[in-house]
C-alpha positions as CSV (number, residue, x, y, z in Angstrom):
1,X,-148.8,-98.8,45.6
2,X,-146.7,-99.2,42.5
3,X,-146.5,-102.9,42.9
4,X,-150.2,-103.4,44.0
5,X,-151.1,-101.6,40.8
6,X,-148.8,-104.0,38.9
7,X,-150.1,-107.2,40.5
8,X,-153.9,-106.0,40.3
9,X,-153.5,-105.2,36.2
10,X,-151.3,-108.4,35.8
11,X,-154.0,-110.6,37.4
12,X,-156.7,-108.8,35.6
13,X,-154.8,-109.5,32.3
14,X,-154.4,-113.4,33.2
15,X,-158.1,-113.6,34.1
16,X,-159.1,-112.1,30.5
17,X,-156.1,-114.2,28.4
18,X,-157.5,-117.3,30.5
19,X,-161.8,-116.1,29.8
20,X,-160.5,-115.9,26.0
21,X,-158.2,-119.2,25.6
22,X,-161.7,-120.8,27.6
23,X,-164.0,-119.5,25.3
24,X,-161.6,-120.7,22.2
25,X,-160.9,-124.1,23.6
26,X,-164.8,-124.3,23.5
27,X,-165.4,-123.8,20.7
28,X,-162.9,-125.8,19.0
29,X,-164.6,-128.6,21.3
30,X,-168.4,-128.0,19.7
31,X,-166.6,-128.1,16.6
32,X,-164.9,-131.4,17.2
33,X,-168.2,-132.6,18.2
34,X,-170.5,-131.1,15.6
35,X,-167.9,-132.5,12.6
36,X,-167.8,-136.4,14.5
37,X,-172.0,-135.7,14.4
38,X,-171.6,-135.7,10.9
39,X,-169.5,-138.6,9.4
40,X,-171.0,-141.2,7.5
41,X,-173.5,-143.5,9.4
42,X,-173.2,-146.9,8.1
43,X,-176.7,-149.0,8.0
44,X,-177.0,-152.1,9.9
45,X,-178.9,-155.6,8.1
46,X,-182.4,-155.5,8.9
47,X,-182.8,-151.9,9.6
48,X,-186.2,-149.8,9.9
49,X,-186.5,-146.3,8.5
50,X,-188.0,-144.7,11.4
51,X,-190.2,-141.6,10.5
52,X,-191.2,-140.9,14.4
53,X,-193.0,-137.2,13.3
54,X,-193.1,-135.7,16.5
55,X,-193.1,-131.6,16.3
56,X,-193.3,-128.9,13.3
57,X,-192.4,-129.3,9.6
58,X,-190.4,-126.5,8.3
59,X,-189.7,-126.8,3.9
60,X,-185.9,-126.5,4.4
61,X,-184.4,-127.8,7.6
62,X,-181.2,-125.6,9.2
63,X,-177.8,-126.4,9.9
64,X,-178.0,-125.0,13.4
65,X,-175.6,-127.0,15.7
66,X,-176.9,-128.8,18.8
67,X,-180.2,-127.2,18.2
68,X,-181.7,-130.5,19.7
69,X,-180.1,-129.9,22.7
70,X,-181.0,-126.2,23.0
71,X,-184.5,-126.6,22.3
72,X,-187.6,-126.5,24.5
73,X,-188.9,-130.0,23.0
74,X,-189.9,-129.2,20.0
75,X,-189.1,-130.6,17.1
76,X,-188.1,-129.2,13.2
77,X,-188.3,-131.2,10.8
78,X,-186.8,-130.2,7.2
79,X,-189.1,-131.3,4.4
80,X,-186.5,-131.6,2.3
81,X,-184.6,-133.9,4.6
82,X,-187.8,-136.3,5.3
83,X,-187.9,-136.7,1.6
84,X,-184.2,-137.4,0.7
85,X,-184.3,-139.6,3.8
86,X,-187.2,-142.5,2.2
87,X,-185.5,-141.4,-1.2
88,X,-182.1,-142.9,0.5
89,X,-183.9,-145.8,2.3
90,X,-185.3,-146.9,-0.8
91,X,-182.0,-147.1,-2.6
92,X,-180.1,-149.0,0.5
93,X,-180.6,-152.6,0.5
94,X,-180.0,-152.6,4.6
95,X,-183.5,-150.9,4.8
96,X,-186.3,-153.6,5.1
97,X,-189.2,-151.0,5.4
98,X,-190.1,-147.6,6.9
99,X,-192.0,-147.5,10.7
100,X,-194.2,-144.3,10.8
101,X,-195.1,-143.1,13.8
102,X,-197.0,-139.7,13.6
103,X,-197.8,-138.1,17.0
104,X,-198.3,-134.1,17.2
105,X,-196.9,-133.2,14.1
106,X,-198.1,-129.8,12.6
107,X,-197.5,-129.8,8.3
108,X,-199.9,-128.2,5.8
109,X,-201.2,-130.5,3.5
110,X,-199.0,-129.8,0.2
111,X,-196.4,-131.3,2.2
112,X,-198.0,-134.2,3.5
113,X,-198.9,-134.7,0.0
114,X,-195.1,-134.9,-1.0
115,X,-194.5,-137.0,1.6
116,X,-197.0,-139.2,0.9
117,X,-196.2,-139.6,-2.7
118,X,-192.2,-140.6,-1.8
119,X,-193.8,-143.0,0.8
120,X,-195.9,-144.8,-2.4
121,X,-193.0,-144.5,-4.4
122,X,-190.5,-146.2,-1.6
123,X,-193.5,-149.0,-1.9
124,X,-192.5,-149.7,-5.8
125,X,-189.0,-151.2,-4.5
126,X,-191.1,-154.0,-2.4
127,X,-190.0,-152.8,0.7
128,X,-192.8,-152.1,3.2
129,X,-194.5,-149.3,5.1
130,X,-196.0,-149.8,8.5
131,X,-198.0,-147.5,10.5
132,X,-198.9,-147.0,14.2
133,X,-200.4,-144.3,16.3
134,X,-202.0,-143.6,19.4
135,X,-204.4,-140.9,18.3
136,X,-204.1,-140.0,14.7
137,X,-205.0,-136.4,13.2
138,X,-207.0,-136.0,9.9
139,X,-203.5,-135.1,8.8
140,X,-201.6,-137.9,9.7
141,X,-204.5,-140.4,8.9
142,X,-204.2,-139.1,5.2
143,X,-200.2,-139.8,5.2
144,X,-200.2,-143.2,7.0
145,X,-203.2,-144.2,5.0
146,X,-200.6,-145.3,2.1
147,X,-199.1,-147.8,4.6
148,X,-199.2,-151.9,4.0
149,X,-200.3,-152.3,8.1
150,X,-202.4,-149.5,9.4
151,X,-202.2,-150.4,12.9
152,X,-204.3,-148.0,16.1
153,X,-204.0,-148.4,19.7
154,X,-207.5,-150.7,20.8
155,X,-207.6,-147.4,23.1
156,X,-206.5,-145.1,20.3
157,X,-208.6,-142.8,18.0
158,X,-209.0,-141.9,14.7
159,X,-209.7,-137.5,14.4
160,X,-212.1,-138.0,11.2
161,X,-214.8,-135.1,11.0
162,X,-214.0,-133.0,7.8
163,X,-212.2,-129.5,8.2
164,X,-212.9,-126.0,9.0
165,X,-211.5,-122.7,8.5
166,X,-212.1,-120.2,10.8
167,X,-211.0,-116.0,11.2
168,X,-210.2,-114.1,13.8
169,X,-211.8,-110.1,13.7
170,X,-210.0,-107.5,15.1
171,X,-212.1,-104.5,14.3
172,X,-214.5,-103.7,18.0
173,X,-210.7,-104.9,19.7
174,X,-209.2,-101.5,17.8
175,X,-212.3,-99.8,18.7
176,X,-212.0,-100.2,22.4
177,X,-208.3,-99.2,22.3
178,X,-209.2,-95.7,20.2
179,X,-207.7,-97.6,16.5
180,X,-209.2,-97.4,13.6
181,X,-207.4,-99.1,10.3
182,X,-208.1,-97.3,7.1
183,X,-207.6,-99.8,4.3
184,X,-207.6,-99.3,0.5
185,X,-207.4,-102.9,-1.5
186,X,-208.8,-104.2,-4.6
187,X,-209.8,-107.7,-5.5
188,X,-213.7,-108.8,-4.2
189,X,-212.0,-111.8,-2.3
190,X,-208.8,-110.0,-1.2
191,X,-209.7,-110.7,2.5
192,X,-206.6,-110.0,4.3
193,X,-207.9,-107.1,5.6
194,X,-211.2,-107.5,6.8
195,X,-210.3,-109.0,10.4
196,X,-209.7,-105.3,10.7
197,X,-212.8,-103.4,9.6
198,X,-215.4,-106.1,9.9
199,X,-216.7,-108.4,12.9
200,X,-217.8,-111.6,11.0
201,X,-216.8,-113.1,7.6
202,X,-218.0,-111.5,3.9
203,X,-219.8,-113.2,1.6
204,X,-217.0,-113.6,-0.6
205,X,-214.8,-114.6,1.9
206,X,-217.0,-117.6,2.6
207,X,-217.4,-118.8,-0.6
208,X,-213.8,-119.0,-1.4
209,X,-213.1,-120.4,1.8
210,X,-215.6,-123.1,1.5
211,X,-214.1,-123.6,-2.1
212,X,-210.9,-124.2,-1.4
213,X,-211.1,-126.5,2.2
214,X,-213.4,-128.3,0.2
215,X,-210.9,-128.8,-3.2
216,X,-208.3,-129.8,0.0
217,X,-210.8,-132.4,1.3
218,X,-211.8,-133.8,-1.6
219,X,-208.5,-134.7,-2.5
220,X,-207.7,-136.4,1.0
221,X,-210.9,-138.2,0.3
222,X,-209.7,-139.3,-3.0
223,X,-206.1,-140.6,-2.5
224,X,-207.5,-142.3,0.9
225,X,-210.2,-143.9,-1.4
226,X,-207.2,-145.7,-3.3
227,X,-205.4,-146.9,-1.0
228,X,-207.3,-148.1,1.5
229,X,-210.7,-149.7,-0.6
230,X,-212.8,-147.3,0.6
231,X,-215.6,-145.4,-1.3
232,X,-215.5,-141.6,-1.6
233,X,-218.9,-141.6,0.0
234,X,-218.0,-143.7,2.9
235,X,-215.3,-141.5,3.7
236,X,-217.7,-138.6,3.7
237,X,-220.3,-140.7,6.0
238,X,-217.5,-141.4,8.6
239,X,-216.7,-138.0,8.5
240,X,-220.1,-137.1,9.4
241,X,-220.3,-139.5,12.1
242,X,-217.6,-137.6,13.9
243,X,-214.8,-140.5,14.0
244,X,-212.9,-139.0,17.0
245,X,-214.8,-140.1,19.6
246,X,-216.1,-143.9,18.1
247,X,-214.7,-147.1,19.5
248,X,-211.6,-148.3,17.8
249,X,-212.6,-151.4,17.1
250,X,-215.4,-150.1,14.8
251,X,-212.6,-148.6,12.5
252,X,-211.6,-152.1,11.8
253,X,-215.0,-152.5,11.0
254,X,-215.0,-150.1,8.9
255,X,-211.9,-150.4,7.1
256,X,-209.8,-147.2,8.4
257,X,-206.9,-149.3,10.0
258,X,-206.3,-153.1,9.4
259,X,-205.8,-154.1,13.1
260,X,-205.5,-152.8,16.7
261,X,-202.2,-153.3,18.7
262,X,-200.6,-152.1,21.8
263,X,-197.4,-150.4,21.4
264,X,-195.3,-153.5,22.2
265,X,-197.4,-155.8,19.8
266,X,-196.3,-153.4,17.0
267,X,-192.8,-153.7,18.0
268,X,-193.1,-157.9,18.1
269,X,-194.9,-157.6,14.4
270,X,-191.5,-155.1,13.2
271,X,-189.3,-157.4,14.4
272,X,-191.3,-160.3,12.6
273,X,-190.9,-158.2,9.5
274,X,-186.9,-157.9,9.9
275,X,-186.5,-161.4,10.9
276,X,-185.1,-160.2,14.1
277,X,-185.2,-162.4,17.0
278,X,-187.5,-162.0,20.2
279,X,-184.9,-160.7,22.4
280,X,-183.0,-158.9,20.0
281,X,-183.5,-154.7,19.4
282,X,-185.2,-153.4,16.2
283,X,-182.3,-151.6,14.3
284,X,-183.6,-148.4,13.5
285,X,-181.9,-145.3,11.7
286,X,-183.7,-141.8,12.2
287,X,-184.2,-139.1,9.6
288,X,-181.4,-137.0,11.4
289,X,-179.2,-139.8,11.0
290,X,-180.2,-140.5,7.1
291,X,-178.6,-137.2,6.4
292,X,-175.3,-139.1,6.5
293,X,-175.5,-141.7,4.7
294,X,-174.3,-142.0,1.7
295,X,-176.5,-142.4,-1.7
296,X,-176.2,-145.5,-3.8
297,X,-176.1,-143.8,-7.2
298,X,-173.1,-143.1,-9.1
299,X,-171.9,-139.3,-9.1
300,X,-172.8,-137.3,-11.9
301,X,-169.6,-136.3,-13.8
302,X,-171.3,-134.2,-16.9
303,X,-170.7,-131.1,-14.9
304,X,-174.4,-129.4,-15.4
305,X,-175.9,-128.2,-12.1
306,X,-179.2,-127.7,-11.7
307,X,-180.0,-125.5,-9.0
308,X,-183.3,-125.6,-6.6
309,X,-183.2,-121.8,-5.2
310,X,-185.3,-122.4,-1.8
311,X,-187.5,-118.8,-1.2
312,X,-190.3,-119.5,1.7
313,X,-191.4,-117.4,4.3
314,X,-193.2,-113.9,4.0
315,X,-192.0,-110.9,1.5
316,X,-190.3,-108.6,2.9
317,X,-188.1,-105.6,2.0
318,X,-185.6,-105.9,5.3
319,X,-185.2,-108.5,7.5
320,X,-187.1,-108.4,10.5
321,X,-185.6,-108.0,14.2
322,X,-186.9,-111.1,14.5
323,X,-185.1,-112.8,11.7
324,X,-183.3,-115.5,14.1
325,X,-186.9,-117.5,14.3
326,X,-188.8,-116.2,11.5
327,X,-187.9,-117.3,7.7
328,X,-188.5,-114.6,4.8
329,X,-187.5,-114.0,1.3
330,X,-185.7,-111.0,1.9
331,X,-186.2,-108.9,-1.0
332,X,-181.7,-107.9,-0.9
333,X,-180.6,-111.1,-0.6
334,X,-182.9,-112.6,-2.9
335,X,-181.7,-110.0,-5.7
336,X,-178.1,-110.9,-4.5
337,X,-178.7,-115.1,-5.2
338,X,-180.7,-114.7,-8.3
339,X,-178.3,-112.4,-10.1
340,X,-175.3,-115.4,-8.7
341,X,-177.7,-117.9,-9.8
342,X,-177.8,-116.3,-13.7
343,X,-174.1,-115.6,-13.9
344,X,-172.7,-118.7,-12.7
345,X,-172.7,-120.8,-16.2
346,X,-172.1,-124.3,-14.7
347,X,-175.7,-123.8,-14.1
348,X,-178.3,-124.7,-16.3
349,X,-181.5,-124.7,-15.2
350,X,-182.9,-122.8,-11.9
351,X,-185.9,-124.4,-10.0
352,X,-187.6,-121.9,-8.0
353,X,-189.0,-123.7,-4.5
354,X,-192.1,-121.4,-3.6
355,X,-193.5,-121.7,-0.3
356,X,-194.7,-118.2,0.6
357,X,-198.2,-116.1,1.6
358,X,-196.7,-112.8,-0.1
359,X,-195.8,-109.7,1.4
360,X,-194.7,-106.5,0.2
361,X,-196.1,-105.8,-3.1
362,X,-192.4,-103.8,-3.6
363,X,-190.6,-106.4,-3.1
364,X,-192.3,-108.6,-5.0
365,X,-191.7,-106.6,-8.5
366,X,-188.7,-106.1,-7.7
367,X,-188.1,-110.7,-7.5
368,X,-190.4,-110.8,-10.5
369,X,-187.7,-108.6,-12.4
370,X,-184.7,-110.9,-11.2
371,X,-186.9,-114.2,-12.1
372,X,-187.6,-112.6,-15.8
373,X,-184.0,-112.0,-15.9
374,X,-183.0,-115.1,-14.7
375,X,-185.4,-116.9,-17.5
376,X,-183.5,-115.2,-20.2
377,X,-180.0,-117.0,-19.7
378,X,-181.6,-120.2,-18.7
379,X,-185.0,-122.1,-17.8
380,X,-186.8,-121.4,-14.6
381,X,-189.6,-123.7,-12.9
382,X,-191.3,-123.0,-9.7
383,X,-192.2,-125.7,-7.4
384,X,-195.1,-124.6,-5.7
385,X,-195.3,-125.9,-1.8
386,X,-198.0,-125.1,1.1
387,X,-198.7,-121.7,-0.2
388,X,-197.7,-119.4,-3.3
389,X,-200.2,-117.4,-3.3
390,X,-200.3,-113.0,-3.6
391,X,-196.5,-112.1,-3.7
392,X,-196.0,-115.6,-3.5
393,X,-197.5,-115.9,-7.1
394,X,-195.9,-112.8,-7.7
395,X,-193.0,-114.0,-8.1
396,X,-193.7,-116.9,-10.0
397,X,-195.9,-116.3,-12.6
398,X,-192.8,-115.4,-14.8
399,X,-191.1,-119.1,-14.8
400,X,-191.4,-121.0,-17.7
401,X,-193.5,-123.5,-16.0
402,X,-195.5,-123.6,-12.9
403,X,-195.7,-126.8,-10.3
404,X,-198.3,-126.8,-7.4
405,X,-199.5,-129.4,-5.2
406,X,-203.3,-130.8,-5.5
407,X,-203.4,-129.0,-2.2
408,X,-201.0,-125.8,-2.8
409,X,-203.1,-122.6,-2.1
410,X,-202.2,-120.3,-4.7
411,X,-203.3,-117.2,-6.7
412,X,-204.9,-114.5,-4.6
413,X,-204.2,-112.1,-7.0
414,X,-204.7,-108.8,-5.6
415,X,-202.6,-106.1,-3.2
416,X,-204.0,-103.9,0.0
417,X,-202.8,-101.1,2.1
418,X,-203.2,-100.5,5.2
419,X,-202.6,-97.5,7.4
420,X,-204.1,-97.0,11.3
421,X,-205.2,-94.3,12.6
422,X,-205.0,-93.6,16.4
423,X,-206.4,-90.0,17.2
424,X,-209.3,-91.6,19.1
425,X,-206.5,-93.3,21.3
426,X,-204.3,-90.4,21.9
427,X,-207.2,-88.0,22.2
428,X,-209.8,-89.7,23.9
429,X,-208.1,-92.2,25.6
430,X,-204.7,-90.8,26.8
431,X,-205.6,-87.1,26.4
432,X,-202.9,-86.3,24.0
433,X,-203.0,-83.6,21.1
434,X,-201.6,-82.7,18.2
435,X,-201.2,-79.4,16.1
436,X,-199.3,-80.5,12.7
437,X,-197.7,-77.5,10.5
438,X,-197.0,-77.9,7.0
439,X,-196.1,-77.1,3.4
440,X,-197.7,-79.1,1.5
441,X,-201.0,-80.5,1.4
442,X,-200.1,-84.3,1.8
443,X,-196.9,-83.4,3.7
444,X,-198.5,-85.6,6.8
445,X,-200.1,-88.5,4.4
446,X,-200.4,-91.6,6.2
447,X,-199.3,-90.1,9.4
448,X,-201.0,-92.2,12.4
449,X,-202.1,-89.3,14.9
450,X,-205.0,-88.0,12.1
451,X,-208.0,-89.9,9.6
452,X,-207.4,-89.4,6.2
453,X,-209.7,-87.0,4.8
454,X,-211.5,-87.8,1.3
455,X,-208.5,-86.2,-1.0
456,X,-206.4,-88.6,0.8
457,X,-208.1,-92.0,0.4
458,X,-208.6,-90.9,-3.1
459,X,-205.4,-90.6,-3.9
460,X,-204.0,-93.7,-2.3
461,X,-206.9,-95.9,-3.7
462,X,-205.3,-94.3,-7.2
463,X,-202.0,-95.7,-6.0
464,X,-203.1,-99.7,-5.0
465,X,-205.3,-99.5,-8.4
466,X,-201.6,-98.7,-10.4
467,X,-200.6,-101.7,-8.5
468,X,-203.0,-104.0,-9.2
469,X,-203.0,-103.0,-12.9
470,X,-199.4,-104.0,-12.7
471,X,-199.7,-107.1,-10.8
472,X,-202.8,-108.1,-13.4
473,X,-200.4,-107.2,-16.3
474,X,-197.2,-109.5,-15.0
475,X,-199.3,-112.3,-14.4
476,X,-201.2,-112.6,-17.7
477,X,-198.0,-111.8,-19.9
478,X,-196.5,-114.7,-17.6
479,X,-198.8,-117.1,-18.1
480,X,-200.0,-116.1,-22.0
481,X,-203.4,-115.1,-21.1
482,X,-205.4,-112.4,-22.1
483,X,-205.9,-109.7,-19.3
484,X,-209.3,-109.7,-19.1
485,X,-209.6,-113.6,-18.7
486,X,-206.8,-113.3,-16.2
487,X,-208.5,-110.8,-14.0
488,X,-211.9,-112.7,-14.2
489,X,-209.8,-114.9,-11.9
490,X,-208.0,-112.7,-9.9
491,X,-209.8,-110.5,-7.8
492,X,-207.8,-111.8,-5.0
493,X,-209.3,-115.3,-5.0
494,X,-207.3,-118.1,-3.1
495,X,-207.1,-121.8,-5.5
496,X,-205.7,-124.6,-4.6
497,X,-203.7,-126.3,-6.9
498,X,-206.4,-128.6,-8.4
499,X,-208.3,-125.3,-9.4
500,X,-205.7,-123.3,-10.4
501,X,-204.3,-126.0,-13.3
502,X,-207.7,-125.7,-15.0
503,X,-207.8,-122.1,-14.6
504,X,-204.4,-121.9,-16.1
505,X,-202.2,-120.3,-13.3
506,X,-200.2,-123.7,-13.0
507,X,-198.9,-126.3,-15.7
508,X,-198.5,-129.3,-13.8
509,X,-199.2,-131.1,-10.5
510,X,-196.7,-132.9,-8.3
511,X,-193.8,-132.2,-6.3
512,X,-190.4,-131.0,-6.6
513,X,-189.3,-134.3,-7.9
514,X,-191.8,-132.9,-11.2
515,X,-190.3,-129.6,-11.4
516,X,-186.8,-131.0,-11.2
517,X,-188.2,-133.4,-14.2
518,X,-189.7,-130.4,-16.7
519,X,-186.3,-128.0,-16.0
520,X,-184.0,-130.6,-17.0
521,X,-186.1,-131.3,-20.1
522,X,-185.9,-127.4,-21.1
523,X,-182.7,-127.2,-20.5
524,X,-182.2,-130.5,-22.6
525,X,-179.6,-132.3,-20.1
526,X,-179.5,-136.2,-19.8
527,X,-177.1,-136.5,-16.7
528,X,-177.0,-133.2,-13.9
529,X,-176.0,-132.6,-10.2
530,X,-179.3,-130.9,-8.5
531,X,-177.5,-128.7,-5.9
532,X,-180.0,-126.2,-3.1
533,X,-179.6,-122.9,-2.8
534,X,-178.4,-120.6,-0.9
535,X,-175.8,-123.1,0.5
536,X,-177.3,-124.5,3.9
537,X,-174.0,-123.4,6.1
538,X,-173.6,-124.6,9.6
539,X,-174.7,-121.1,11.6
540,X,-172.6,-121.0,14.6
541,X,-173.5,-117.3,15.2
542,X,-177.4,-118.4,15.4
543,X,-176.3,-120.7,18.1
544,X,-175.3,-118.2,20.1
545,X,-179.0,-117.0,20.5
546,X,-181.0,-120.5,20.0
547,X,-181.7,-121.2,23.2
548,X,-183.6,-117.7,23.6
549,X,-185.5,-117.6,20.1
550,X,-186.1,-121.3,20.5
551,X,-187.6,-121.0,23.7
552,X,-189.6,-118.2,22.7
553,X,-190.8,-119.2,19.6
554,X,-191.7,-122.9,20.5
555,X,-193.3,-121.9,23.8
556,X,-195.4,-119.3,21.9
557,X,-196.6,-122.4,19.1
558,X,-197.4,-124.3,22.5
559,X,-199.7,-121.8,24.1
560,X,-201.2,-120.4,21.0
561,X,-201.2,-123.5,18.7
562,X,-202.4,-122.4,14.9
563,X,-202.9,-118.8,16.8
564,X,-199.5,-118.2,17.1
565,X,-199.4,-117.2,13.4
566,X,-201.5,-114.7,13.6
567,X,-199.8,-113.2,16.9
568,X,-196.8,-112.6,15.1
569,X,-198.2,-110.7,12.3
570,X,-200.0,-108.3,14.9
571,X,-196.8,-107.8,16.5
572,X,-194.9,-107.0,13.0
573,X,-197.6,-104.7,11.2
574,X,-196.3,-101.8,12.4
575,X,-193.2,-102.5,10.4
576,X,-194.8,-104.4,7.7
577,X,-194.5,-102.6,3.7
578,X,-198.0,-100.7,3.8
579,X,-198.9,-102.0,0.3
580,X,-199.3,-105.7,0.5
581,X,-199.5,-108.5,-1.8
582,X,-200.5,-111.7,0.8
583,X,-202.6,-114.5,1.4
584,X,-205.7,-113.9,3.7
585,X,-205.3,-115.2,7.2
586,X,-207.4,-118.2,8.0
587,X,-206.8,-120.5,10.8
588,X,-207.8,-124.2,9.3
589,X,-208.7,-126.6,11.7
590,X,-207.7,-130.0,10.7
């Protein structure tokens, strides 16, 4: 018995010493493979940039290893790398010219506005742009509108018909399920929460809606106008004629594309461009593979740094449990790499990359406190991207100067509550009840099982009124305005970018590339390294779990298209900060 024992443990032992070395050996293989994935890619003669936009544009891509092969299809693409990519094909004298090829590709328009404005600036070194689709959205007809060849499938189509916002209402689904949401809020346009007490759109809501899609389609009207010849009023005429379903050779006609070619004929015209013979394959270099090559511009030695802190995603004071597929400014380790950021002198200047909706109204004091901070040892700039708007203006509106987009959506300048009720539910629907016993009159406040009565909702409108006071105050002492003139625009009104430099909310319009510009210049350096933070690490642990997060969050995007969004904010709510500072929820249809 004594000797099976022995045997038994001893084999046990050798399978677990064998599971372990397995697992190690592994790993050591990924990482063999991961580190050969990223040495230097030399560039061929005669090489095409090929910008084959095929998925979802995130603002900062992650370093999670073999996330391609993981995935369920579905592409992410880092804004940030898209742009260093043409940035780098520019600068290499391999590259001839950049091939876009736009297919399902789902970016707001601030960032096909930064895109679009490196692609015209890649166009200043002579090199050229060519573009081909089969069916092109409004989206990605406004970013390969800048091309030398606009080229459509003879059986393609153009998706021309102006935009539209819609919302989705919650309030007679809560009624059937025995939910009511009590809501206290202040700001006429702060809309956020009327998908839950209202079945169609407010007058308000409308007119700042309308507003600001049509600020957004003016401006794709305007830079198309430029570069392809074609009057503002045409555009609008095309529009109205509902371009999606017209003949493609009546875009020629018209001047929205240059010529009509099957796939293979745009290869054949490439390779004419790159002087590559007929039987010969286009050389072609990926954004993935840009990454790793190496710029042509000497390294800076002065030893300045000038940092571009990255905060997108929603505000929130804890991560979520779903942190692995959804990207917040977590209000911890925000404090955490600001408070680095300020004590770390080879640092001069911060840029603060703002791509957010808001969130927590909390949270966002508590960032505004860490930017002001921040601004006292050295100059901050924001760089506005899709959205900065409610917490995401927040924490901006302390920097020393603001950046937007034509297209940003920002402002929204207001905070709301929410808290549900559910006695209907547990009384009427599932016969519940409950007795409460307490001490003190507001002992239960907020509790879910009960409506507030009127002390109640007086005393917590008190509460979001303190708050908007204060957010009202940071704001106009952040951008040097008089209160009253701030809060004439406040109310919780969305801008875009366009609006919100005349109004005084933002100094500037451009990109990143702008911000980086003005910081420098306040910080008075000639010569800097521009380093991102925080430091974009290779997350092996996130691996572990990709293939499950991936798969669920991409499948979700496919079924539910621009309704996933709003899925994933019913799902969280429950854990969401009650007082909110965020953008309303619109769906726009492009």
């Amino acid at each position: 018995m004594n000797d099976f024992l022995k045997y038994t443990l001893a084999s046990l032992l050798g399978v677990v010493l064998a599971g372990i070395l397995s697992v190690v050996m592994s790993l050591l293989v990924l990482a063999g493979v991961a580190a050969s994935g990223e040495s230097e890619v030399t560039i061929r003669e005669n090489s095409i940039l090929m910008l084959n936009l095929d998925g979802e544009l995130a603002e900062r891509a992650e370093n999670i290893p073999f996330s391609k092969f993981l995935s369920n299809g579905i592409e992410t693409y880092g804004l940030d790398d898209i742009l260093n990519s043409i940035r780098k094909a520019k600068e290499n004298d391999h590259i001839r010219g950049i091939y876009l090829q736009p297919k399902s590709f789902s970016a707001s328009f601030a960032s096909l506005e930064a895109i679009r404005r490196a692609l015209l600036d890649f166009k200043e070194s002579g090199k050229f742009v060519v573009a081909y689709a089969d069916h092109y959205t409004q989206g990605m007809y406004y970013l390969a509108s800048v091309a030398d060849k606009l080229i459509a499938n003879p059986q393609g189509s153009i998706y021309w018909h102006g935009m539209a916002g819609q919302v989705i209402y919650f309030k007679n689904l809560l009624e059937k399920l025995g939910v009511e949401m009590q809501v206290f809020k202040v700001g006429t346009y702060k809309s956020a929460v009327e998908p839950f007490i209202a079945t169609e759109m407010s007058d308000a809501n409308r007119e700042q809606i309308t507003a600001y899609l049509t600020s957004i389609w003016n401006q794709l009207c305007a830079d198309i106008s430029v570069s392809r010849s074609i009057p503002v009023d045409s555009l609008n005429a095309l529009a109205e004629a509902m371009q999606d379903v017209q003949p493609a050779e009546s875009y020629v006609n018209t001047g929205l594309v240059d010529t009509l070619l099957y796939k293979d004929g745009v290869r054949d015209y490439l390779k004419q461009l790159t002087d590559s013979d007929e039987d010969q394959s286009l050389r072609t270099v990926s954004v993935s593979e840009m990454k790793n090559v190496r710029r042509n511009v000497p390294k800076d030695k002065s030893g300045n740094v000038l940092a571009v802190y990255y905060a997108f995603g929603e505000i929130v004071d804890e991560p979520s449990q779903y942190a692995a597929f959804e990207k917040n400014i977590v209000l911890e380790n925000t404090i955490k790499d600001l408070r680095a950021l300020r004590d770390d002198e080879s640092i001069k200047a911060v840029v603060l990359r703002v791509n957010s909706p808001g969130g927590s109204a909390y949270a966002s004091e508590q960032i505004w406190n860490e930017v002001v901070k921040l601004k006292e040892k050295k100059p901050v700039v924001v760089s506005m991207g899709d959205y900065a708007a409610s917490g995401g203006y927040y924490i901006s509106c302390a920097a020393d100067a603001i950046v937007a987009e034509a297209t940003t959506l920002t402002g929204s300048i207001g905070i709301f509550g929410t808290f549900p009720c559910a006695e209907k539910l547990l009384h009427d629907k599932l016969g519940l009840h409950v007795s409460v016993v307490k001490t003190h009159k507001f002992a239960d406040l907020g509790d879910y099982t009960h409506a507030m009565n009127n002390d109640e909702r007086e005393l917590l409108q008190g509460y979001i009124n303190r708050g908007y006071e204060l957010f009202t105050r940071r704001c106009a002492e952040g951008r040097n305005m008089d209160i009253d003139s701030l809060r004439q625009i406040a109310e919780g009104r969305v801008w875009t970018g366009t609006t919100a430099k005349k109004l005084g909310l933002v100094d500037e319009i451009g990109g990143l590339e702008k911000a980086l510009e003005i910081a420098a210049e306040k910080a008075a350096m000639e010569s800097y390294s521009v380093v991102d933070y925080p430091e974009n690490e290779t997350n092996w642990l996130q691996l572990l779990d990709e293939r499950k997060t991936d798969y669920i969050n991409g499948s979700l995007k496919q079924l539910l298209g621009d309704h996933a969004e709003c899925f994933w904010y019913l799902k969280n709510i429950g854990s969401m900060s009650r007082v909110q500072a965020r953008l309303p929820f619109v769906i726009a249809l492009h």
